[in-house]
N, C-alpha and C positions, 0 to 999 in steps of 0.2 A: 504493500500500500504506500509504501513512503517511498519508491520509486513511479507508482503510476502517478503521487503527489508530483513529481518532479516534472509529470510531462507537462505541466504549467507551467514550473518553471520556464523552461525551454522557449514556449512561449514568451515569457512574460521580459525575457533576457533580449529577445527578439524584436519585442517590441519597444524597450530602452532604446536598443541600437543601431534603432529606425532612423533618428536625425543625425546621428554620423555618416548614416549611408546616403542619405538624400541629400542632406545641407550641410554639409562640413565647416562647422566654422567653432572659434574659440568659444563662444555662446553657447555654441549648440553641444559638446565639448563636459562644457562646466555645468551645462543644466544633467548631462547624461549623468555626470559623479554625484551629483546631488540625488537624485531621485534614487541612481543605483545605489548610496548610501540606506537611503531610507528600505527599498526589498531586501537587501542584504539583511540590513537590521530585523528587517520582522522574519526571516529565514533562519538567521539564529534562534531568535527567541526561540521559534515553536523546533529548531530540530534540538536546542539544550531543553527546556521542557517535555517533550518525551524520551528522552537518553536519561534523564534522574527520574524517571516513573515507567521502573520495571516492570512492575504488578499490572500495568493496564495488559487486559486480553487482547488478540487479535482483534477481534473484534469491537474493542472500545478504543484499540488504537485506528483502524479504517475508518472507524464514525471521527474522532478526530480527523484525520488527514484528507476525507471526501469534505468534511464543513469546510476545513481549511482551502480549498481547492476551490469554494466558489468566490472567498474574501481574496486568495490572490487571483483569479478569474477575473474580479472587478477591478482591479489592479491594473491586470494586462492591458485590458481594452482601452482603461483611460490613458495608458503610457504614454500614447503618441502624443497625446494633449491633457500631457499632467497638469500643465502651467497657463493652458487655456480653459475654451470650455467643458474639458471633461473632470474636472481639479476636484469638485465636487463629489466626483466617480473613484478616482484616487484616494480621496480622503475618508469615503465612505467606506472600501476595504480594508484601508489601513484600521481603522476604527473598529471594523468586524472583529478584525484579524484579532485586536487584542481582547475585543468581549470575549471569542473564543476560548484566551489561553487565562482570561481572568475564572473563567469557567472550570477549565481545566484544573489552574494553580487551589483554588477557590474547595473544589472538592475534595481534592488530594492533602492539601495541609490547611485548612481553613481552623485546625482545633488544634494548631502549633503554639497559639497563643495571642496575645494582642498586639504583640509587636510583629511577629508576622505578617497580622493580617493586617496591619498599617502597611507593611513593607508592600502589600500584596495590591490592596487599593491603590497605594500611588501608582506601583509599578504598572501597573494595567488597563486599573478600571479609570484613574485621573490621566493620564496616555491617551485613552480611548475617548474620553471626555473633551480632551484639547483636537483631536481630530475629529472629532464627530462637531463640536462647534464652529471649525472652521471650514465647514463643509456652505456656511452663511457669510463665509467674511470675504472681502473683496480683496485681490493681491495690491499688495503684498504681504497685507496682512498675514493671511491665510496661509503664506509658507512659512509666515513668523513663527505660527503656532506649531507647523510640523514640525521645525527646526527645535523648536523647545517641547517637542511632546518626546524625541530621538533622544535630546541632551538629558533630559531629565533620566530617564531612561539606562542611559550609560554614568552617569553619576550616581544614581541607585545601585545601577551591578561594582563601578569603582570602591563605595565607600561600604561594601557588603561586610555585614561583621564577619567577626571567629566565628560563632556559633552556628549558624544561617551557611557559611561554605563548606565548613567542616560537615553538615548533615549533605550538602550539594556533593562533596567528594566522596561520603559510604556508597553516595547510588550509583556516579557516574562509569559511564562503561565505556573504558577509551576504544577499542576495538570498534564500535556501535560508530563515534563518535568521526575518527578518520576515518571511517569507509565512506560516511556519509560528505565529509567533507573533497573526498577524492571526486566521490560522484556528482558533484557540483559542477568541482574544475571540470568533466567528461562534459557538461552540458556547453559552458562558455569556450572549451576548444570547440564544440560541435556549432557553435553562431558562426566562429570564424571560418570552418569547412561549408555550411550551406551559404556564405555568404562568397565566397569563392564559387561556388557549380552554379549560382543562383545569376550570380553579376557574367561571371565567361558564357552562360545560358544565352543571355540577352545582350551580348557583345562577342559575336562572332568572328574570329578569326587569328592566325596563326600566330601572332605577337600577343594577342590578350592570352593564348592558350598557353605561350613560356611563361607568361608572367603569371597564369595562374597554376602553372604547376611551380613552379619558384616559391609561390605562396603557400602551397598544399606543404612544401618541403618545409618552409621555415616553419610553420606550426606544427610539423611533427617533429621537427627539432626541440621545438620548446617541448611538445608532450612527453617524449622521448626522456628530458632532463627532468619532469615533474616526478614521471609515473615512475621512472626507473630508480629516482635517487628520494622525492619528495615525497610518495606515500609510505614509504618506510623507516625514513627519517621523521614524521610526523608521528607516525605510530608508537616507534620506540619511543622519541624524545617526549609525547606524552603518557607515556607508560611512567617512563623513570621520575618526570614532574608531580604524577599521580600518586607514586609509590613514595616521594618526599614528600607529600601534603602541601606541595606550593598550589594552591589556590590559582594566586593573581599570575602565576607566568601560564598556567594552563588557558585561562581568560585570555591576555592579550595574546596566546600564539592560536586559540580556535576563534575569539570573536572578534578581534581586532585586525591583527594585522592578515589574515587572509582578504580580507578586503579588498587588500590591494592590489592584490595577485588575481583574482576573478575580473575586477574594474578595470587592471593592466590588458589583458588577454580578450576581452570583450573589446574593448577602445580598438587594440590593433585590425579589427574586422574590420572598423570605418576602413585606415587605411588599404588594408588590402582590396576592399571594392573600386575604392579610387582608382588605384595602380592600374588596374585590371582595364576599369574604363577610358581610361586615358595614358596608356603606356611615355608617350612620348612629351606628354607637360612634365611640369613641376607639378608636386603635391603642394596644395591648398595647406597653407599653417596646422590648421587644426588637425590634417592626416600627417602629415610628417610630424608633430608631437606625439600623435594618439600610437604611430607607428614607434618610435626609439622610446618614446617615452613610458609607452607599456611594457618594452623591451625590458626598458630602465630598472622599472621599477618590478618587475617579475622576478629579477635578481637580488637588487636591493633586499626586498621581502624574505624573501628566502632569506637571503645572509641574516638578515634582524633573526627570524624565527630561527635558525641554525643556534644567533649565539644566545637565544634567550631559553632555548633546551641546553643550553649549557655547554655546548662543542668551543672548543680550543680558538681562542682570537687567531692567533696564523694560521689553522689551520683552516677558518671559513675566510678568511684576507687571500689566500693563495689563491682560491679562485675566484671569491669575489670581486676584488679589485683587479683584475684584469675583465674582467666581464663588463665592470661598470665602463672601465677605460673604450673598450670596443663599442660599446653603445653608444659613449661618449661622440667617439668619429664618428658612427652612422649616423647620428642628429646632425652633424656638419654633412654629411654626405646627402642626411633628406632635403637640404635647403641649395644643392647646387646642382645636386643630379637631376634626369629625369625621371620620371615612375617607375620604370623600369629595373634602370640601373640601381635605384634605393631599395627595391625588391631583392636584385640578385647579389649585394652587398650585405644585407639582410642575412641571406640562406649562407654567405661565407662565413659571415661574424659567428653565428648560432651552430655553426657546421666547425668551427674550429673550436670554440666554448664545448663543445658535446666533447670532442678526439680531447682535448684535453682534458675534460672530466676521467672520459673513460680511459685513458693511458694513466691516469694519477689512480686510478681505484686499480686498474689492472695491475699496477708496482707494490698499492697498498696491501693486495692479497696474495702476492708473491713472497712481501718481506714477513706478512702473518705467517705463513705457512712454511718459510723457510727453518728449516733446522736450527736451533741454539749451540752455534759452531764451536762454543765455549766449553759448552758441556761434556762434549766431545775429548776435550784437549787432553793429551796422556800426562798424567801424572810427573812432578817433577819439573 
């Protein structure tokens, strides 16, 4: 049920990054991070809400995840015109979305006590309350309030006590927790492959067709680096956080800072439609940002979440900072090359990043496995 939940997603990620495909601009850009801030946020909430409530049955988890399925249904639809006339549509799911999990939280620990169900009220039902009111208010009021219904929100999970996380950490099921987060990132690679077969579809011919397999390559470059190195990195590194009782680094590496890695990887689809449809211009600012700068920061992310499971400063800097360094160029390369060219510069940068990962792991398991020559040594 929490993958048929997803096929909404899919949708809903589609239809964010609708105005990167169509109207490329820094506007259009900075409205996408915002809103995509806001899905991400309520995608959390409800997939940590059912990963600490084991007990629910099959079946009272499906009735969750189909309710849930028509609050981001109305989500989707209003995407395209979150910030026009469908705001009201937007605001209305987002506003479900938390009646829902006030619902949820509500029957599960409602008899935890009075501070609880303070904690429980603001967290949800006064959330739901700020977007359900602003479903009346004229912009920009009305983003005012979502922006402060998000903040409240994540200021409530920041200043969560000892007692309240430590009961959050008996339940949580990390295993549960990174699959679910893997299957995510599968949805935001999968915008930037139907937005490749979608755009060379309807722009036929043999220069759109290198430039969109260039395109097809460099995204399996990056999935390649996620799925091979970053679901299993995520997994352990929140095993070992889980098993220390660190709360708040388990928080910023699953609610936080993924963020940025889904909002990087989505962005770069704008660009790649672009390229595709116009091989031979210059990318438009906001595709050549959306292009290095998701690059940018798909790495960046990772490296943060790397050092904040605890991995060795030089050991995530070895390839960190070269990676940043090469994206570095490609952002100079997006603003002088053609479409084209910033494509297949692209598929080298990401295509030498990978041969150097895998030649660093391939030594790394060469010197695990190699014999302790020491041990060896004859006596005397």
């Amino acid at each position: 049920m929490e993958l048929f939940f997803d096929l909404i997603f899919v949708a809903l990620v589609g239809q964010l990054a609708h105005g990167l495909h169509e109207h490329p601009s820094m506007a259009s850009l900075l409205t996408f991070l915002a809103l995509f801030a806001s899905v991400w946020w309520s995608w959390v909430n409800l997939t940590f809400a059912v990963n600490v409530m084991p007990w629910l049955s099959r079946r009272q988890l499906a009735g969750v995840m189909l309710t849930a399925m028509f609050a981001l249904g109305a989500i989707a639809v209003a995407a395209p015109e979150a910030t026009g006339e469908r705001a009201w549509l937007f605001a209305a799911g987002n506003a479900a979305l938390r009646l829902i999990l006030l619902a949820l939280w509500g029957w599960q620990s409602w008899a935890a006590g009075t501070a609880s169900r303070l904690r429980l009220l603001a967290y949800n039902g006064l959330t739901a309350l700020l977007w359900f009111v602003s479903i009346w208010l004229p912009a920009p009021w009305s983003f005012a309030l979502w922006a402060a219904a998000i903040l409240l929100e994540v200021v409530l999970l920041i200043a969560t006590g000892a007692r309240w996380s430590d009961r959050v950490l008996a339940r949580l099921n990390v295993e549960h927790l990174a699959e679910r987060f893997g299957l995510l990132v599968v949805i935001v690679f999968g915008e930037s492959v139907l937005s490749i077969v979608v755009v060379l579809s309807a722009t036929w011919n043999p220069q759109a067709g290198l430039v969109a397999a260039a395109a097809l390559a460099a995204i399996a470059l990056l999935a390649w680096s996620f799925f091979l190195y970053g679901t299993d990195a995520m997994r352990d590194g929140l095993e070992a956080l889980h098993a220390a009782g660190d709360y708040r680094a388990i928080r910023d590496t699953a609610a936080f800072l993924p963020f940025l890695i889904v909002a990087g990887v989505t962005a770069i689809s704008g660009a790649i439609g672009a390229a595709i449809q116009h091989p031979e211009e210059a990318l438009p600012l906001a595709s050549a940002v959306s292009l290095w700068g998701g690059i940018a920061v798909f790495y960046l992310c990772n490296a943060a979440v790397s050092l904040r499971f605890g991995r060795p400063v030089r050991g995530v800097l070895r390839w960190a900072l070269p990676a940043l360094a090469l994206t570095a160029l490609l952002g100079v390369a997006a603003t002088l090359l053609p479409a084209a060219s910033v494509i297949y510069c692209t598929v080298a940068v990401l295509a030498y990043i990978v041969a150097s990962t895998e030649l660093g792991e391939r030594r790394r398991r060469a010197d695990a496995s190699a014999p302790d020559r020491s041990s060896a040594r004859p006596p005397g």
